[in-house]
C-alpha positions in Angstrom: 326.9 234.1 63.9 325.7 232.4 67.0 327.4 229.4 68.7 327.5 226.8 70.9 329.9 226.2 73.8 329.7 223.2 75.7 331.8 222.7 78.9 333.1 218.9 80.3 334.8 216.3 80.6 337.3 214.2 77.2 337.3 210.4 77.0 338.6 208.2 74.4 335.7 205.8 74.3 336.6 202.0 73.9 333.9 200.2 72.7 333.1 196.5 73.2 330.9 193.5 71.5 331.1 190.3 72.6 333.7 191.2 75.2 336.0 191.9 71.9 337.1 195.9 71.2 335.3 196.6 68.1 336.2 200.9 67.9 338.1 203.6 69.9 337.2 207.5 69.5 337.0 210.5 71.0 333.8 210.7 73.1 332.7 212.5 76.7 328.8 213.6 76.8 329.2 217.3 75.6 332.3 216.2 73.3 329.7 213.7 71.5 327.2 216.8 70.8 329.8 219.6 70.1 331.4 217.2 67.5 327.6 216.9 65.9 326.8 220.7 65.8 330.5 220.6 64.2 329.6 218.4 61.5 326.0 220.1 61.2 327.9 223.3 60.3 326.6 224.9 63.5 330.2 227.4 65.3 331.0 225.5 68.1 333.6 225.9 71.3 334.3 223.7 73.8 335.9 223.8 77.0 337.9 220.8 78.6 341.0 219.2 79.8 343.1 216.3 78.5 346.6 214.6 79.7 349.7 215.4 78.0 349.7 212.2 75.9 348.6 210.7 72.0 345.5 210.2 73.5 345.1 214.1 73.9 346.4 215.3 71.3 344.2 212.8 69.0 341.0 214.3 71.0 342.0 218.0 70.4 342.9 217.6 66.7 339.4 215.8 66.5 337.9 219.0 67.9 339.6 221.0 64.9 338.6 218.6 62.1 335.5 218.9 62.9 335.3 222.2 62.5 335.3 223.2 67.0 337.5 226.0 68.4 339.5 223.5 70.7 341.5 227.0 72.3 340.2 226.4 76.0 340.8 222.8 76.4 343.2 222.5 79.2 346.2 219.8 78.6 347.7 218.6 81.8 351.2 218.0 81.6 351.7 215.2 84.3 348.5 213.5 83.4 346.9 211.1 81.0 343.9 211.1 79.6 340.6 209.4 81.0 339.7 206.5 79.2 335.5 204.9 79.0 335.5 201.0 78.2 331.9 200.8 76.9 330.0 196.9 76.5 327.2 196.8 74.3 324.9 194.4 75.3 322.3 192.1 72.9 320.2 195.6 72.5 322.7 197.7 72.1 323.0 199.3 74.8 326.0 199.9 77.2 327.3 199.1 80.3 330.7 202.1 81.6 333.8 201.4 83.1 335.8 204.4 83.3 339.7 204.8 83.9 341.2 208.2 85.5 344.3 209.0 85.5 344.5 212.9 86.7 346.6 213.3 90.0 343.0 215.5 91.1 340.5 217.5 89.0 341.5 221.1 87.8 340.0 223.4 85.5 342.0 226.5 84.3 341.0 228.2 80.8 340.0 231.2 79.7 336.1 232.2 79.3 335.3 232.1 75.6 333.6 234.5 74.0 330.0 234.7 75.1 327.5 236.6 73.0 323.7 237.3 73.3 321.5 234.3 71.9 324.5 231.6 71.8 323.8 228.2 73.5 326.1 226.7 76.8 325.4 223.4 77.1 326.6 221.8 80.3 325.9 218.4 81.7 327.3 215.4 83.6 329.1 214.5 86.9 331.1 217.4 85.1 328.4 219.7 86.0 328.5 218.9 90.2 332.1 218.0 90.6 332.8 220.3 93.8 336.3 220.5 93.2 336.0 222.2 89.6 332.4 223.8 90.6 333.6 227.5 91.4 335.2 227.9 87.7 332.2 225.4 86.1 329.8 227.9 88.1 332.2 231.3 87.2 331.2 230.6 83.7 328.0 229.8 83.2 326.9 232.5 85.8 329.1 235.0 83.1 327.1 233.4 80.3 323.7 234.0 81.6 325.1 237.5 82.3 326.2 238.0 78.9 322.9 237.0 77.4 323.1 233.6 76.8 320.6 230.2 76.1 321.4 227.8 79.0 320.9 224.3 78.7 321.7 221.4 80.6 321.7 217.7 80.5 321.3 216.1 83.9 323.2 212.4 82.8 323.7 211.4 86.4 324.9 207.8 86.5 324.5 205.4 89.7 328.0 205.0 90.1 327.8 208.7 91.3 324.6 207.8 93.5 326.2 207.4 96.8 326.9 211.5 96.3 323.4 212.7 96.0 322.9 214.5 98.6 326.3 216.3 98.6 326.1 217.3 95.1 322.2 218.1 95.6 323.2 222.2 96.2 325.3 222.1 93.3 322.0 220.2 91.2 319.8 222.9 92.3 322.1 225.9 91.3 322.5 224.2 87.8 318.5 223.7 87.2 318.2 227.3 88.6 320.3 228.9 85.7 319.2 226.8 83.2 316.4 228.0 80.4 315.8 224.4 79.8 316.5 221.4 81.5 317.1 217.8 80.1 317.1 214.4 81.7 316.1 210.4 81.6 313.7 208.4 82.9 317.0 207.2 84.7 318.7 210.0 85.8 315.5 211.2 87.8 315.2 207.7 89.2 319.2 207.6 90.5 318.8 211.4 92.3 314.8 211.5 93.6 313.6 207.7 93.1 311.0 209.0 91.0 309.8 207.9 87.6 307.0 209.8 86.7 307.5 212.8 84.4 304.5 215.1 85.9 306.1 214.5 89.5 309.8 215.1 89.1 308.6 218.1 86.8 306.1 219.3 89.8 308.2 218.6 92.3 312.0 219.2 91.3 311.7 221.1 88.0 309.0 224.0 87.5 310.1 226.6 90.8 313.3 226.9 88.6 312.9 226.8 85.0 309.0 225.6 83.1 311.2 223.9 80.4 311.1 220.4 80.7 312.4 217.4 78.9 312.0 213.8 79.8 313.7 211.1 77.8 312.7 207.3 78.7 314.8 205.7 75.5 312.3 203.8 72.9 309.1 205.4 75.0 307.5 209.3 74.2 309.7 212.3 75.2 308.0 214.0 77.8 307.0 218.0 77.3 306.5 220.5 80.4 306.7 224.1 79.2 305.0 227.6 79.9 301.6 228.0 80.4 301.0 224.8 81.1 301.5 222.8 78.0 302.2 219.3 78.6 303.0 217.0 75.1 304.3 213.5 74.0 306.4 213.0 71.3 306.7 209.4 69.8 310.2 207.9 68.6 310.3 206.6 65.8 311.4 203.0 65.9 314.9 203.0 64.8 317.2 199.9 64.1 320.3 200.8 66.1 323.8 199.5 66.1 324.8 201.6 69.4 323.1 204.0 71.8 325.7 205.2 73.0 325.2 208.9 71.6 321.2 208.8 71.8 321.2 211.1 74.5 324.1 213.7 73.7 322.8 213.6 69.9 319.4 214.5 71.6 321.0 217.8 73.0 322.6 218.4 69.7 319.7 218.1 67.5 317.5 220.0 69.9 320.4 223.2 70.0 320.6 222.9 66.2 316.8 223.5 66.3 317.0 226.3 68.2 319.5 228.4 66.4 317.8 226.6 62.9 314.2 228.2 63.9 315.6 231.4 65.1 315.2 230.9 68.6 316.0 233.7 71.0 316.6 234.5 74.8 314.2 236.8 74.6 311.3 233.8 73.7 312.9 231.6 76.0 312.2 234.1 78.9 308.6 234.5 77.2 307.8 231.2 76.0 308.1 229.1 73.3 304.6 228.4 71.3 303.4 224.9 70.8 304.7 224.7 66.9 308.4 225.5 68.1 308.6 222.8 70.0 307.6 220.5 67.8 309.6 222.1 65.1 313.0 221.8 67.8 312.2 218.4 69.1 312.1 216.9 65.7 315.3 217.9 65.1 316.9 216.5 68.4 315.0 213.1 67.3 316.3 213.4 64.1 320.3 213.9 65.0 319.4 211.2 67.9 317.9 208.3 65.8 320.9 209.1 63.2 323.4 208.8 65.9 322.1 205.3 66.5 322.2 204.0 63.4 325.6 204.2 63.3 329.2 202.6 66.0 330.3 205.9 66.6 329.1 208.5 69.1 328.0 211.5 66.6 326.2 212.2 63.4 328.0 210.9 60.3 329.5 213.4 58.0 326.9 212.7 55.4 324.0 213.6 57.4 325.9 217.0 59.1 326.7 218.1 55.3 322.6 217.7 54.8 321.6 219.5 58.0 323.7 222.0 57.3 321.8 225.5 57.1 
């Protein structure tokens, strides 16, 4: 059976209206997506770190309920875990403030299991950190070894803009393993100052991988692919209550459509056709208009039990 492992960083997300806490939950970019592929019925491993507290512990257990293998996430014993404050704003969406409490970033774990055809998904400041980058890097250069779909979610936020160009060789490496490459309209516009699809694809994208994504919320994902094809997909007006997961959910649905549609390593390498796209992107639109309608940072139960295969 093939899975997904995702690799980064554990929150507990605080959420805000109004200035007033209206939820706390388990959340971190990959967590959000690994917790939907969970529910969705999709094997899923995740590999992590959280602090020796209730706060850890709740995240782990959270992992298991949800059906993830929680074995490599790290627990610190001299350190809490991070916390997110999130403020939602008239639209929904939300402004960060996050809390760290780790003396300095480690990562020690074990490599999972990695077999041909299963899915890494890797994102985030999590991605570039230089002080965890020789293990983030040990792994996914063993996963690409062993076979494996590589996918990654750039999510770079401004308050990491001031590191660009130190964390640029570390950017380049990550779009250089990756089968397919993800990012926003904002993300592109924090690293290059660029906000035009065809020229961050043309000019930061296509040397490494000809999978492209381009997310600009409500507006058309953006398509660049093999052999040239270049395609808009609409989204579907959605009445959301948070937007918090949009993006992660994104990841999740499209993962779930690859393994869904039977999609291999081998096509990646040769190129997906037109009508798999379509067929994978739906699903990521799907799981991330679902995510939305909802507080919380995943798919709801309900809807995983329906997706699943």
């Amino acid at each position: 059976m093939r899975k997904v492992i995702g690799i980064g960083e554990t929150v507990l997300d605080i959420i805000f209206r109004n200035e007033q806490p209206i939820h706390a939950l388990p959340g971190g970019s990959t967590f959000n997506a690994i917790i939907s592929l969970g529910r969705a019925g999709v094997k899923t491993s995740f590999i992590g770190e959280t602090g020796n507290d209730r706060v850890g512990r709740m995240i782990i257990q959270f992992l298991k309920d949800n059906g993830c293998d929680a074995d490599c996430v790290n627990v610190y014993p001299d350190s809490k875990s991070p916390l997110s404050l999130a403020f939602l704003n008239e639209q929904n969406d939300a402004d960060y403030l996050f809390y760290k409490n780790h003396p300095n970033d480690r990562l020690d774990f074990t490599f999972p299991e990695v077999n041909p055809d299963d899915i890494v998904l890797y994102g985030s400041y999590y991605a570039l950190n230089p002080v965890i980058r020789p293990q983030v890097k040990g792994f996914l250069d063993y996963a690409h070894d062993r076979g494996a779909i590589l996918y990654y979610d750039v999510n770079f936020r401004a308050s990491h803009q001031h590191e660009v160009m130190k964390l640029t060789p570390n950017l380049l490496e990550n779009f250089e393993l990756a089968d397919i490459v993800r990012g926003s309209s904002e993300d592109f516009l924090i690293l290059f100052k660029k906000d035009d699809p065809d020229v961050v694809y043309r000019s930061q994208i296509m040397f490494y991988t000809k999978k492209f994504i381009y997310t600009q919320a409500a507006a058309p994902v953006e398509l660049r692919a093999d052999g040239g094809l270049k395609k808009q997909y609409p989204v579907e007006p959605t009445e959301t209550v948070s937007t918090i997961g949009a993006g992660d959910n994104f990841n999740a649905g499209l993962l779930y459509g690859l393994i869904r549609y039977g999609i291999t390593r081998r096509e990646m390498e040769t190129g997906l056709r037109e009508e798999q796209w379509d067929q994978i992107i739906q699903c990521a639109q799907q799981f991330s208009a679902e995510a939305c309608r909802s507080p919380y940072n995943y798919i709801s139960p309900e809807f995983g039990a329906k997706m699943k295969m």
